[in-house]
TORNU-928669 format. One line per field, with one value per residue: residue number from 1; x, y, z of N, C-alpha, C in turn. Coordinates in nm, 3 decimals. Example, Ala and Ser with C-alpha at 12.3 -4.5 7.8 and 13.67 -1.06 7.14 Angstrom:
% residues 2
i: [1,2]
n_x: [1.319,1.285]
n_y: [-0.569,-0.225]
n_z: [0.780,0.708]
ca_x: [1.230,1.367]
ca_y: [-0.450,-0.106]
ca_z: [0.780,0.714]
c_x: [1.320,1.290]
c_y: [-0.330,0.003]
c_z: [0.780,0.787]
This chain:
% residues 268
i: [1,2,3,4,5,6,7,8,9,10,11,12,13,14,15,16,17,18,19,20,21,22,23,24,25,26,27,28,29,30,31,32,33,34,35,36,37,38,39,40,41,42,43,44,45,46,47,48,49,50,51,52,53,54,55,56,57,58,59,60,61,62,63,64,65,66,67,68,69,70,71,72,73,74,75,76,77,78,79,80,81,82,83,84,85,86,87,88,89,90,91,92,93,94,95,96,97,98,99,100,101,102,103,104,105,106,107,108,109,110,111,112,113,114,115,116,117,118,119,120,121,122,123,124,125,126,127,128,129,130,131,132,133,134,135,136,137,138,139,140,141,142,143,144,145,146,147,148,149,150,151,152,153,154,155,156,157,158,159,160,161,162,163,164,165,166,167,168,169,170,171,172,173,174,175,176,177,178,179,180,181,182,183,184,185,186,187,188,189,190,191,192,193,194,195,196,197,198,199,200,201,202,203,204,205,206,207,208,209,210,211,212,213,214,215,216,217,218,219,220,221,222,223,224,225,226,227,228,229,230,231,232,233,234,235,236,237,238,239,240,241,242,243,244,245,246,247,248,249,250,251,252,253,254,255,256,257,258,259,260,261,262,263,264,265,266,267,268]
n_x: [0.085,0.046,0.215,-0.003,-0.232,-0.223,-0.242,-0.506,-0.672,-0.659,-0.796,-1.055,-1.388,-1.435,-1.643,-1.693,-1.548,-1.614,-1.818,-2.001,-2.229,-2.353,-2.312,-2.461,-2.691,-2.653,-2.683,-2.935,-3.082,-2.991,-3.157,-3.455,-3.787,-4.097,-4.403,-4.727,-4.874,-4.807,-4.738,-4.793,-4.720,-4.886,-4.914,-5.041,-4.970,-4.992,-5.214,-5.353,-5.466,-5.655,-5.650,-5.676,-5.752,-5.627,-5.449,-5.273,-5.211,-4.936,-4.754,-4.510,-4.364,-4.284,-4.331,-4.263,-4.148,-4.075,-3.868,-3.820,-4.104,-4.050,-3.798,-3.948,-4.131,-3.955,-3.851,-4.084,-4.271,-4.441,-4.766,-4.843,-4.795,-4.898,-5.014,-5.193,-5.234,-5.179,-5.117,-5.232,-5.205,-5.298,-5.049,-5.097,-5.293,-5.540,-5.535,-5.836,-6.194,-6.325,-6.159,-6.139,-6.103,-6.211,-6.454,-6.644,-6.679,-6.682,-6.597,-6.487,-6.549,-6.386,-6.411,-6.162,-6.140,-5.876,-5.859,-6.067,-6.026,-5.750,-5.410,-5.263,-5.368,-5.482,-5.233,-5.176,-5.390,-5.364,-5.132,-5.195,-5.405,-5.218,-5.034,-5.167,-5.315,-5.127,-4.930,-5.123,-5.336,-5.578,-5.903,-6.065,-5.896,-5.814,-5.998,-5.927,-5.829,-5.695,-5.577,-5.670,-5.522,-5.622,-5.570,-5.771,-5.981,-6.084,-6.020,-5.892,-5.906,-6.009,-5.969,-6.100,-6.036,-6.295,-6.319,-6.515,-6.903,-7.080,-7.229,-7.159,-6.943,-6.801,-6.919,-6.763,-6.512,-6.556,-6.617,-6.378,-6.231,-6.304,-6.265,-5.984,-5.980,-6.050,-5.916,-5.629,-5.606,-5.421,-5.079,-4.927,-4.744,-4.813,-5.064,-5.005,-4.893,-5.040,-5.251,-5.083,-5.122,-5.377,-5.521,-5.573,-5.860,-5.971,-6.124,-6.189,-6.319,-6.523,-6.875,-6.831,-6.663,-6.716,-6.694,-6.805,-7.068,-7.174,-7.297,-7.232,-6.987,-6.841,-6.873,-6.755,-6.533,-6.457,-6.485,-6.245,-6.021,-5.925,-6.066,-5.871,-6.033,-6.338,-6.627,-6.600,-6.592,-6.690,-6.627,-6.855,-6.978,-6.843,-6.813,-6.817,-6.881,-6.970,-6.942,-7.029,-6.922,-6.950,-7.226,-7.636,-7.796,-8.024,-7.923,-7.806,-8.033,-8.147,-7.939,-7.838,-7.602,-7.518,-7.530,-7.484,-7.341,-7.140,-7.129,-6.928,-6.919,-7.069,-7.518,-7.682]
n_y: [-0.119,0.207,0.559,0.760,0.599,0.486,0.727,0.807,0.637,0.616,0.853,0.782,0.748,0.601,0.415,0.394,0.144,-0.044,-0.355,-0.518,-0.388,-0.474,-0.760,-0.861,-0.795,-0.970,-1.201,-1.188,-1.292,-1.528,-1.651,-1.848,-1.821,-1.936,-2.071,-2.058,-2.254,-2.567,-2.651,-2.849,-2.860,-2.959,-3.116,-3.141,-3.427,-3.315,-3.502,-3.719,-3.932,-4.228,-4.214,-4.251,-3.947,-3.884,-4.067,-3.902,-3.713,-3.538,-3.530,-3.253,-3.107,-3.068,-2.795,-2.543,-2.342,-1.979,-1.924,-2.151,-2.164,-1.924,-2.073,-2.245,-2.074,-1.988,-2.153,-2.256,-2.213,-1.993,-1.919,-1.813,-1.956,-2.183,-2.538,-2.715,-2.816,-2.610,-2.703,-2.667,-2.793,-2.763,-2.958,-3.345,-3.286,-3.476,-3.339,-3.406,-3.413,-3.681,-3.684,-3.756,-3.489,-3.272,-3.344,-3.271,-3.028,-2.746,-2.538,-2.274,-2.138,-1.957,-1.875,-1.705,-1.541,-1.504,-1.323,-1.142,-1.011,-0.999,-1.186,-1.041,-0.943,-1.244,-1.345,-1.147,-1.193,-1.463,-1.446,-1.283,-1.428,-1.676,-1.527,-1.451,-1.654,-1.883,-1.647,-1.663,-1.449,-1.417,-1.429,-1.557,-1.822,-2.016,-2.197,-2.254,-2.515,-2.561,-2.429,-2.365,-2.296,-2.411,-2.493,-2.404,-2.522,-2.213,-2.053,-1.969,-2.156,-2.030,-2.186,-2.209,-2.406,-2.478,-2.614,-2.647,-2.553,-2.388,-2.060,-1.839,-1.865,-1.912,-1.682,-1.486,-1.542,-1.624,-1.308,-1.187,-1.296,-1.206,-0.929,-0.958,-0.981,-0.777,-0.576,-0.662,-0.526,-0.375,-0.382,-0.523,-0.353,-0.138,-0.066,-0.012,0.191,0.395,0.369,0.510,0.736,0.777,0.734,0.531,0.357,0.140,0.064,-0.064,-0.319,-0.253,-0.119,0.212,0.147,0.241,0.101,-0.151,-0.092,0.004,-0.156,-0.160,-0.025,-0.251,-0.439,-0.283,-0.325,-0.593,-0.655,-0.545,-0.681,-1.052,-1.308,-1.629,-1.795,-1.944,-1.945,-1.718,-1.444,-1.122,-0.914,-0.837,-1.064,-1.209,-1.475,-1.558,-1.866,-2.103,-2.445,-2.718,-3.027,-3.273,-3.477,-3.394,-3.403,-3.467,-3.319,-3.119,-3.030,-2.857,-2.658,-2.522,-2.457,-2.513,-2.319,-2.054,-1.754,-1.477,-1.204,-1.056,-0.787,-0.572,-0.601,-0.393]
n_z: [0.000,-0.086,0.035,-0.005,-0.001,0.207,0.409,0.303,0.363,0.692,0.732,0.678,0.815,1.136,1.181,0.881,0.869,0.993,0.993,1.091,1.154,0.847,0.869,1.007,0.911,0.668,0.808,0.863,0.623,0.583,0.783,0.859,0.774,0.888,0.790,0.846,0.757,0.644,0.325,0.031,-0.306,-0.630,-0.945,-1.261,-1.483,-1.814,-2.070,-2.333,-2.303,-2.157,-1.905,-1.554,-1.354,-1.097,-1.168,-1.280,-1.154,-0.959,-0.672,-0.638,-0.448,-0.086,0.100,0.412,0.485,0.404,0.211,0.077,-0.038,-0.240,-0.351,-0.471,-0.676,-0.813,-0.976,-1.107,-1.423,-1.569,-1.536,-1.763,-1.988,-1.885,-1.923,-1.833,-1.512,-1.218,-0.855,-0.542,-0.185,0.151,0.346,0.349,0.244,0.003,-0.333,-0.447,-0.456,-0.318,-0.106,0.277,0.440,0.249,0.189,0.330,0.228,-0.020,-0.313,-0.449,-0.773,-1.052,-1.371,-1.646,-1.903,-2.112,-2.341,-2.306,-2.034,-2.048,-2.027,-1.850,-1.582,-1.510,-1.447,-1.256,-1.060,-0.996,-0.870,-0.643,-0.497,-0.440,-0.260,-0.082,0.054,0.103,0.243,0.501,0.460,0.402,0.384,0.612,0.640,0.771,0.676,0.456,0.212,-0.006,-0.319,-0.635,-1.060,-1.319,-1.653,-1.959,-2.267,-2.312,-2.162,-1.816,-1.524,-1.207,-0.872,-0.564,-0.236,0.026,0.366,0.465,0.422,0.539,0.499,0.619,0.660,0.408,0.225,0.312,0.185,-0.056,-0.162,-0.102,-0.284,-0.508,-0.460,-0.479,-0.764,-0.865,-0.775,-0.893,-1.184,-1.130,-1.024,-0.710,-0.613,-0.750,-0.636,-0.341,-0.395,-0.496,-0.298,-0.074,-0.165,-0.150,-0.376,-0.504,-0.722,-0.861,-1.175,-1.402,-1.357,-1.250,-1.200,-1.298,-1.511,-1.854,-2.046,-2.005,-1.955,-2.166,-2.402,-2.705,-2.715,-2.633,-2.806,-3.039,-2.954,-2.961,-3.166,-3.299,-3.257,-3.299,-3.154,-2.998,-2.891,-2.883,-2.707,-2.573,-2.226,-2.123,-1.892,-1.749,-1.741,-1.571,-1.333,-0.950,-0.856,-0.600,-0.519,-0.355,-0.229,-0.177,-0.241,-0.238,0.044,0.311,0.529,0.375,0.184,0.408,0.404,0.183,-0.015,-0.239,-0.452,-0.501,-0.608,-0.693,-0.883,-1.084,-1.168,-1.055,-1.099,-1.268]
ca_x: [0.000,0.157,0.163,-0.130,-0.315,-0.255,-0.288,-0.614,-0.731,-0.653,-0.880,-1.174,-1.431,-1.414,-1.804,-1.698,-1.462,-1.706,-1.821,-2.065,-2.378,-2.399,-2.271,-2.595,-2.810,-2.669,-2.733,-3.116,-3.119,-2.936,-3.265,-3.599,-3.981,-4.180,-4.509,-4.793,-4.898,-4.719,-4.841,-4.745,-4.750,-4.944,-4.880,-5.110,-4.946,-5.058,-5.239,-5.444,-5.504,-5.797,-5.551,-5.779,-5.752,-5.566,-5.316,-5.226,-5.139,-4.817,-4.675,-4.402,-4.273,-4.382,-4.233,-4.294,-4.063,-4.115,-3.763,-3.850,-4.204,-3.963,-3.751,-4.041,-4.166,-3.832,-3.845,-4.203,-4.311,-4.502,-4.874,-4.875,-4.732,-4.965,-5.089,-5.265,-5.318,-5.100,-5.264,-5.163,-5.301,-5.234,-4.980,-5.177,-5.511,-5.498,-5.656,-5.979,-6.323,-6.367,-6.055,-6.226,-6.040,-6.258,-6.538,-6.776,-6.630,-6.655,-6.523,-6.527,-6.462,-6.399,-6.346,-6.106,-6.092,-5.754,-5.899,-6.140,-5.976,-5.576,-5.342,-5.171,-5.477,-5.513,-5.122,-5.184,-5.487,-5.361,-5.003,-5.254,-5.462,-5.148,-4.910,-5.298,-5.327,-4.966,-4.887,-5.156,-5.336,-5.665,-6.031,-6.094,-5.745,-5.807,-6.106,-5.866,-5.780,-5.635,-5.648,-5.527,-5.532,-5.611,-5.580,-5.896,-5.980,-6.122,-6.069,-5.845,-5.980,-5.933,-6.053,-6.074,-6.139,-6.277,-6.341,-6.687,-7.032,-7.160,-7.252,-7.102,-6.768,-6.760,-6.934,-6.620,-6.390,-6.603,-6.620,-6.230,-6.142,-6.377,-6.199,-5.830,-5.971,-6.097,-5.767,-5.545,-5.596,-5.293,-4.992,-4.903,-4.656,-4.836,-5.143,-4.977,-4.825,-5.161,-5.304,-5.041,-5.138,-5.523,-5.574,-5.648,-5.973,-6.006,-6.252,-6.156,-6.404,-6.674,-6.951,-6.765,-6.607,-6.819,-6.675,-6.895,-7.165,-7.243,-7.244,-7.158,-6.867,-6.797,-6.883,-6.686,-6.371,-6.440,-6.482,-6.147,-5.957,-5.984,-5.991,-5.801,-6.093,-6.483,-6.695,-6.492,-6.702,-6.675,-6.608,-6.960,-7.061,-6.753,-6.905,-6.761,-6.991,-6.964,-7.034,-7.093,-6.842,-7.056,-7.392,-7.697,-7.800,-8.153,-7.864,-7.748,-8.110,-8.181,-7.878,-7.817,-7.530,-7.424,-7.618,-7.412,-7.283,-7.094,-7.085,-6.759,-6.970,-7.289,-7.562,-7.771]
ca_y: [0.000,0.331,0.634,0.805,0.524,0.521,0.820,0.821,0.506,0.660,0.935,0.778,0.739,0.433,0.334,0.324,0.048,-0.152,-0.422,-0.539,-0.408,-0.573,-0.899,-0.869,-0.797,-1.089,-1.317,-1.189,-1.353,-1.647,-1.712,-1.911,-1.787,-2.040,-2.015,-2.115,-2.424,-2.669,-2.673,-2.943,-2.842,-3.081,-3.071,-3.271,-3.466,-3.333,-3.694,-3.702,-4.097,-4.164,-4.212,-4.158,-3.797,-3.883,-4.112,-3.818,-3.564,-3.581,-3.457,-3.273,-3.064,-3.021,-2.648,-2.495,-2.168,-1.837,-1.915,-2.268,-2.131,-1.849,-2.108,-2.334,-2.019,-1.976,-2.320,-2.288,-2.161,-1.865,-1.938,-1.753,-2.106,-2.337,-2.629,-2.802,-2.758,-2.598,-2.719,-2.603,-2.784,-2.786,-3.105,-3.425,-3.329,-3.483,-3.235,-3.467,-3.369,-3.721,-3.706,-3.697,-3.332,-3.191,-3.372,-3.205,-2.872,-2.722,-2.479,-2.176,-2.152,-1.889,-1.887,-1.614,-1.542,-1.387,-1.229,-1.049,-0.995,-0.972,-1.261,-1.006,-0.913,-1.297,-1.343,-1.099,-1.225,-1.552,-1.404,-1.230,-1.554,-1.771,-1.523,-1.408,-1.766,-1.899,-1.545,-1.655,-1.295,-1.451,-1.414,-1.707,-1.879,-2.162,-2.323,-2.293,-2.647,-2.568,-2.364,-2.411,-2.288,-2.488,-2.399,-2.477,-2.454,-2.105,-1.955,-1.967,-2.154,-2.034,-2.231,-2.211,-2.535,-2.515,-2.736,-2.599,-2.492,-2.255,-1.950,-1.692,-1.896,-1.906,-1.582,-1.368,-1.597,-1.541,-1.139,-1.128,-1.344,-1.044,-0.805,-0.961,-0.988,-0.605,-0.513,-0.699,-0.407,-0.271,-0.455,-0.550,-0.243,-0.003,-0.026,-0.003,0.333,0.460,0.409,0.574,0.882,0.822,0.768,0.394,0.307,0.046,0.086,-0.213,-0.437,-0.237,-0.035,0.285,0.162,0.276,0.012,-0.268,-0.051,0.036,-0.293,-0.116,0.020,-0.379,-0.515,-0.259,-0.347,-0.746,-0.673,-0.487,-0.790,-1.208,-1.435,-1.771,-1.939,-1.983,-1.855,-1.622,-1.393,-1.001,-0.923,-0.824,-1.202,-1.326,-1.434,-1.658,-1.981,-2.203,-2.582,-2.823,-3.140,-3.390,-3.478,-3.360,-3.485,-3.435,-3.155,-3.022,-2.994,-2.740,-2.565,-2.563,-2.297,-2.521,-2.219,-1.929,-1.710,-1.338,-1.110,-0.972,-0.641,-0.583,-0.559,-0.276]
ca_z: [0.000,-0.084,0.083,-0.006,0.022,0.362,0.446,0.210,0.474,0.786,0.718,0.628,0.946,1.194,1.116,0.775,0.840,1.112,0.912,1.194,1.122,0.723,0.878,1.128,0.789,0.623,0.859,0.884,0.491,0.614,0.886,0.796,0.778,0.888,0.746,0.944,0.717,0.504,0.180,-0.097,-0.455,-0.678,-1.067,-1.335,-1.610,-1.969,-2.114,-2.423,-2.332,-2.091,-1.793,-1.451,-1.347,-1.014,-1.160,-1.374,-0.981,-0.948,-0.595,-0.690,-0.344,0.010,0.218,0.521,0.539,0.291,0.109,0.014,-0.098,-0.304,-0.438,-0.585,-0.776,-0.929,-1.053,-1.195,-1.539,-1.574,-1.596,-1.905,-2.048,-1.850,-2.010,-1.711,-1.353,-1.102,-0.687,-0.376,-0.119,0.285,0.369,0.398,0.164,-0.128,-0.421,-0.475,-0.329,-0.230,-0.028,0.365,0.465,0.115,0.136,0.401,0.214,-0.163,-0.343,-0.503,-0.890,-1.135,-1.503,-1.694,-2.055,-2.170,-2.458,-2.273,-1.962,-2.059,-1.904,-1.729,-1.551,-1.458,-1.388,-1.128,-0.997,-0.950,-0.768,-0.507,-0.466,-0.393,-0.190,0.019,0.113,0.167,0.376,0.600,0.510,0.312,0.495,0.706,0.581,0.869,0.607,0.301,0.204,-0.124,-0.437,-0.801,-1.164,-1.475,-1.840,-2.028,-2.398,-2.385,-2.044,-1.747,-1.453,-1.082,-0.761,-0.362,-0.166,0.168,0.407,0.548,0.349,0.580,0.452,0.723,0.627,0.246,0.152,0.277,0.101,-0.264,-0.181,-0.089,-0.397,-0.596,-0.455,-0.550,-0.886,-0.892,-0.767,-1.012,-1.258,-1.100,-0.969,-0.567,-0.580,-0.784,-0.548,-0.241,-0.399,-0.507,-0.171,-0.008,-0.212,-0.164,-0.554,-0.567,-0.742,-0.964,-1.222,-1.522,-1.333,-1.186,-1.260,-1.294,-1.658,-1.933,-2.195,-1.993,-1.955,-2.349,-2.526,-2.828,-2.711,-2.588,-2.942,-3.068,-2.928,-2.980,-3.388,-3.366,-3.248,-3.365,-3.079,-3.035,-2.852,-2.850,-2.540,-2.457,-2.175,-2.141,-1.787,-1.710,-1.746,-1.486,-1.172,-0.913,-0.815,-0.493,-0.600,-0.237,-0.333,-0.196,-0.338,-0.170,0.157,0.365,0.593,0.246,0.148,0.476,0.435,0.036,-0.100,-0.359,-0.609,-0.416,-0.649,-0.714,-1.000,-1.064,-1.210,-0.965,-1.216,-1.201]
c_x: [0.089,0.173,0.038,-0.242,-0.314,-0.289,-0.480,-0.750,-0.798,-0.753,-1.020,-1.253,-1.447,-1.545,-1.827,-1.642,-1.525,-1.801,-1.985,-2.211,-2.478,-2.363,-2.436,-2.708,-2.804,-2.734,-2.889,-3.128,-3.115,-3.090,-3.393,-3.702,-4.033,-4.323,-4.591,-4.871,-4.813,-4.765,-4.712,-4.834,-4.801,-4.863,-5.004,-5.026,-5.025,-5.080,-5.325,-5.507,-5.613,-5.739,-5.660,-5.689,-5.623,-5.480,-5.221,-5.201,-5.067,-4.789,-4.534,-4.347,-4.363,-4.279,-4.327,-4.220,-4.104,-4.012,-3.819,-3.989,-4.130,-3.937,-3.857,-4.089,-4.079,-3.853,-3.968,-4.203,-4.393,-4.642,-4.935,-4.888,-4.806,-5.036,-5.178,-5.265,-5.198,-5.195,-5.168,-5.273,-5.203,-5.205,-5.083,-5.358,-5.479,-5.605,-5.769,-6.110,-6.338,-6.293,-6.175,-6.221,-6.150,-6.389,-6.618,-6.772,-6.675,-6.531,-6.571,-6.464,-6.472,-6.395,-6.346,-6.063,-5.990,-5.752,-5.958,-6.072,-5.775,-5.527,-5.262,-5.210,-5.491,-5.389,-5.137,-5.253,-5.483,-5.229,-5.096,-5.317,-5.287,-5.048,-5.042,-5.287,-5.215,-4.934,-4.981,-5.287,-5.499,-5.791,-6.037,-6.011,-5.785,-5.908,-6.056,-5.802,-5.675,-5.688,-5.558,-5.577,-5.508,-5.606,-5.690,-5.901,-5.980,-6.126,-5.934,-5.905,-5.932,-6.043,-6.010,-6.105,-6.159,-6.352,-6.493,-6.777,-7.078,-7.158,-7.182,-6.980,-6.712,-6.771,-6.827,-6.526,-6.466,-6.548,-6.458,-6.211,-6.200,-6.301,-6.066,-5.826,-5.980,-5.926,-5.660,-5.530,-5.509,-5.203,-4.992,-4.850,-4.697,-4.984,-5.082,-4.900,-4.927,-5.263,-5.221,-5.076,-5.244,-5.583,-5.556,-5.766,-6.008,-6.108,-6.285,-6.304,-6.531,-6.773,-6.912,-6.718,-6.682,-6.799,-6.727,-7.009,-7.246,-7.172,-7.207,-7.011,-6.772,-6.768,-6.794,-6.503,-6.327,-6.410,-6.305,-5.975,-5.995,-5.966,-5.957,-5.875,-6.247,-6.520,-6.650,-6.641,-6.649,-6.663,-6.760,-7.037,-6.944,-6.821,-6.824,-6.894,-6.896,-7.065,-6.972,-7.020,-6.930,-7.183,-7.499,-7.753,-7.911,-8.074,-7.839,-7.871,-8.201,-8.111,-7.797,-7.770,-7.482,-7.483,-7.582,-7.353,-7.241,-7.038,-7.040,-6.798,-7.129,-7.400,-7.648,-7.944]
c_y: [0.124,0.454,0.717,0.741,0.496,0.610,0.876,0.713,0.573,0.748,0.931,0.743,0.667,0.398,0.292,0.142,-0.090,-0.227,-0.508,-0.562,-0.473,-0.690,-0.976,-0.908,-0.918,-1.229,-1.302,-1.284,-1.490,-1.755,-1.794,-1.822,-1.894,-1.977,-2.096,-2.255,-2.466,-2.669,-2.783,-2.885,-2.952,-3.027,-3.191,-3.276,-3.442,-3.439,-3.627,-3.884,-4.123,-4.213,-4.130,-4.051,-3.823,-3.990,-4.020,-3.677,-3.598,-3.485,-3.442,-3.176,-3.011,-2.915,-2.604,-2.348,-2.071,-1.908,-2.027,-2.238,-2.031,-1.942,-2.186,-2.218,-2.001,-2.060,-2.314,-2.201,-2.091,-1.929,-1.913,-1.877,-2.212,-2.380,-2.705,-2.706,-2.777,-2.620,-2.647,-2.669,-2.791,-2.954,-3.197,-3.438,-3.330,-3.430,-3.346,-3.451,-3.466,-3.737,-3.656,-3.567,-3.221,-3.214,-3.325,-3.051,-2.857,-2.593,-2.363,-2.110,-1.998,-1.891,-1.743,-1.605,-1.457,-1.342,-1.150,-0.968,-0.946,-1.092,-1.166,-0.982,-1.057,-1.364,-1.272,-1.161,-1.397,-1.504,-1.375,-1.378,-1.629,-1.669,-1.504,-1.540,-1.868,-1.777,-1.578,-1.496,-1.291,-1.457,-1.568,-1.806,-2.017,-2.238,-2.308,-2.469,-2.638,-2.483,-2.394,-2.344,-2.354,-2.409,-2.448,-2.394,-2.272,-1.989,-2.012,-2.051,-2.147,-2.115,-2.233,-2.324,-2.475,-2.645,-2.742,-2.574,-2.402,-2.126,-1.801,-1.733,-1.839,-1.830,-1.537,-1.387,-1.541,-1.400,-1.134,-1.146,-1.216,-0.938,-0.789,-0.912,-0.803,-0.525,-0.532,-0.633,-0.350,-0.393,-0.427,-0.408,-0.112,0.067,-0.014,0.157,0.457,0.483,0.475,0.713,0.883,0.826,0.615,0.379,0.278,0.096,-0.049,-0.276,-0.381,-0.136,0.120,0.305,0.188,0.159,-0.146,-0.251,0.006,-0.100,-0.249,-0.113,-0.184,-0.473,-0.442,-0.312,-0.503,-0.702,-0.627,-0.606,-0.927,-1.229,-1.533,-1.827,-1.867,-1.989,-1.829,-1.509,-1.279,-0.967,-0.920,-0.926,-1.272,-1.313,-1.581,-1.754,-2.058,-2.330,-2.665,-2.951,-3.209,-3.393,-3.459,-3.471,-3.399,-3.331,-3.060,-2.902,-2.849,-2.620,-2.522,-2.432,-2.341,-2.427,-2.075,-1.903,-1.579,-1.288,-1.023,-0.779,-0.646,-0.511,-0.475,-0.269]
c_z: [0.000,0.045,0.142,0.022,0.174,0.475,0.440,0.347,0.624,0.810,0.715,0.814,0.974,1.149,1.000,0.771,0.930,1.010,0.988,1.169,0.946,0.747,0.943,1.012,0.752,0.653,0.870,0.734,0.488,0.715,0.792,0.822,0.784,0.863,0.850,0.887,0.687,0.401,0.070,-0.237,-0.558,-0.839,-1.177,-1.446,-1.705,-1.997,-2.207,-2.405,-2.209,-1.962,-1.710,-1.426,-1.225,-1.050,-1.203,-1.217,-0.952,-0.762,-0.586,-0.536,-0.220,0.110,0.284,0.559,0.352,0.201,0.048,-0.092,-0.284,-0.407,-0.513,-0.726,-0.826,-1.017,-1.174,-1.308,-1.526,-1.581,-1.739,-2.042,-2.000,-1.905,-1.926,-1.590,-1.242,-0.956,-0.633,-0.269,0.062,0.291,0.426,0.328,0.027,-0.232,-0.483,-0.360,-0.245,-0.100,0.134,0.421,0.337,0.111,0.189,0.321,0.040,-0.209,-0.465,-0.681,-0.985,-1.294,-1.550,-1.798,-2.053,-2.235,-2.390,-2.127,-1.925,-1.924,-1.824,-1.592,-1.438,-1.376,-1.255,-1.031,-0.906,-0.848,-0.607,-0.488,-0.379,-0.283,-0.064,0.107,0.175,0.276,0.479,0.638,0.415,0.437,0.518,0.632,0.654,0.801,0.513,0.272,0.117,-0.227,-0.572,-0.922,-1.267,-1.602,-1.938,-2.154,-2.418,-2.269,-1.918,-1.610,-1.282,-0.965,-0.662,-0.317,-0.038,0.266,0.522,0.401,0.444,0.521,0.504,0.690,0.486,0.162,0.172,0.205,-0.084,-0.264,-0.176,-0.188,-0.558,-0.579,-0.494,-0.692,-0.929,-0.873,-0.851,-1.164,-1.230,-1.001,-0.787,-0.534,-0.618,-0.694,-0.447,-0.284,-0.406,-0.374,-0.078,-0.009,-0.182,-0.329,-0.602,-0.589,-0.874,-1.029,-1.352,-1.507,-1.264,-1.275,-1.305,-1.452,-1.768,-2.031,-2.163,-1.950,-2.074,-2.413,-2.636,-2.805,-2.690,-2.715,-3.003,-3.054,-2.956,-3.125,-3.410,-3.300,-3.246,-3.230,-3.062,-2.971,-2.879,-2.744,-2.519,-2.394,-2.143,-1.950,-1.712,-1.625,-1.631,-1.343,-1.091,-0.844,-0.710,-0.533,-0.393,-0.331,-0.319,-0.209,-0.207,-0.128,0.177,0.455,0.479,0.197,0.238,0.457,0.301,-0.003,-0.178,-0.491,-0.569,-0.588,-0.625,-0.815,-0.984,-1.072,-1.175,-1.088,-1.165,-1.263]
């Protein structure tokens, strides 16, 4: 070291040279997050051959801390690309209604055209769904069993399991999963910037937008682009339904929400 350079050293201030408090940081990166479930990731084998449905669920990884959760989404493929059906269910329930953990319970389904809706729209919508319910930060989280997204001819499909039918349980779960979707018009980061300012409010999906309140204007905009599937549905028409797994019973028949639904755009 030369001169100056030592001199140049000497000078600089001791706190620069205390190394201490980024060793402290590091090690916070180095720690775990334990999440408060386990969840195992399911995966379905693509088949065109008539292979039952559940030989074709593969369990491909089961985590319990944030990073491990992290690294699986590294690993995975974008939804944008899915050809089948990503699960998620809590460790120990295997994704079939008749499974006994599923079966007193249903579930809550959506379907999402990407023509009408934009996959970025449903990219989002599924990010909030899976980090809401993994963080632990989803309405009545303790009756989530599982949720997953399939890829279907002409539409996207999202679903909730839980493991109740009551009505005081399962409505807040529909309305929250309404409200992810309403929100997913704007990214995790760009709403949390907009509400800081006081100037979040969605409009894409509610009554508010004029271009799903003049069918013209709606037909208009279909004629001015082809789409790559058949039934595709305009947001107006997206509504989420609650289906009851197991078949009706003389209790089902007193207390009957398998015909629950919620429209994404309250009709007026």
């Amino acid at each position: 070291m030369s001169l100056d350079q030592q001199i140049e050293t000497k000078s600089l201030p001791k706190k620069t040279l205390d190394n201490s408090t980024y060793i402290a940081k590091l090690d916070d990166y180095k720690s775990k997050h334990p999440l408060k479930d386990t969840w195992t990731f399911w995966y379905v084998t693509p088949s065109k051959s008539t292979t039952e449905w559940a030989e074709l669920t593969k369990e491909i990884f089961t985590f319990d801390t944030l990073e491990e959760f992290w690294g699986l989404q590294a690993a995975l493929p974008s939804v944008d690309s899915l050809v089948t059906d990503y699960m998620f269910f809590k460790k120990d329930i295997y994704p079939q209604w008749e499974s006994p953990l599923n079966k007193k319970g249903g579930k809550w389904v959506v379907s999402l055209s990407r023509d009408d809706l934009g996959a970025d729209v449903i990219n989002k919508f599924w990010g909030r769904i899976m980090f809401s319910i993994i963080g632990n930060n989803f309405v009545n989280n303790e009756h989530i069993n599982g949720f997953y997204i399939s890829n279907k001819r002409s539409s996207m499909k999202v679903q909730v399991w839980t493991d109740a039918i009551d009505k005081d349980i399962i409505l807040p779960i529909g309305e929250y999963m309404k409200e992810l979707l309403i929100n997913s018009e704007f990214g995790i980061h760009e709403e949390s910037q907009m509400r800081k300012n006081e100037s979040f409010n969605p409009t894409k999906f509610t009554n508010k937008n004029p271009l799903y309140l003049h069918k013209e204007n709606d037909e208009q905009e279909k004629s001015q682009k082809k789409s790559n599937f058949k039934n595709t549905f305009p947001a107006d028409q997206v509504k989420f339904t609650f289906n009851i797994h197991e078949r009706k019973t003389e209790k089902h028949e007193k207390n009957d929400n398998s015909e629950i639904s919620i429209n994404l755009i309250d009709k007026q």
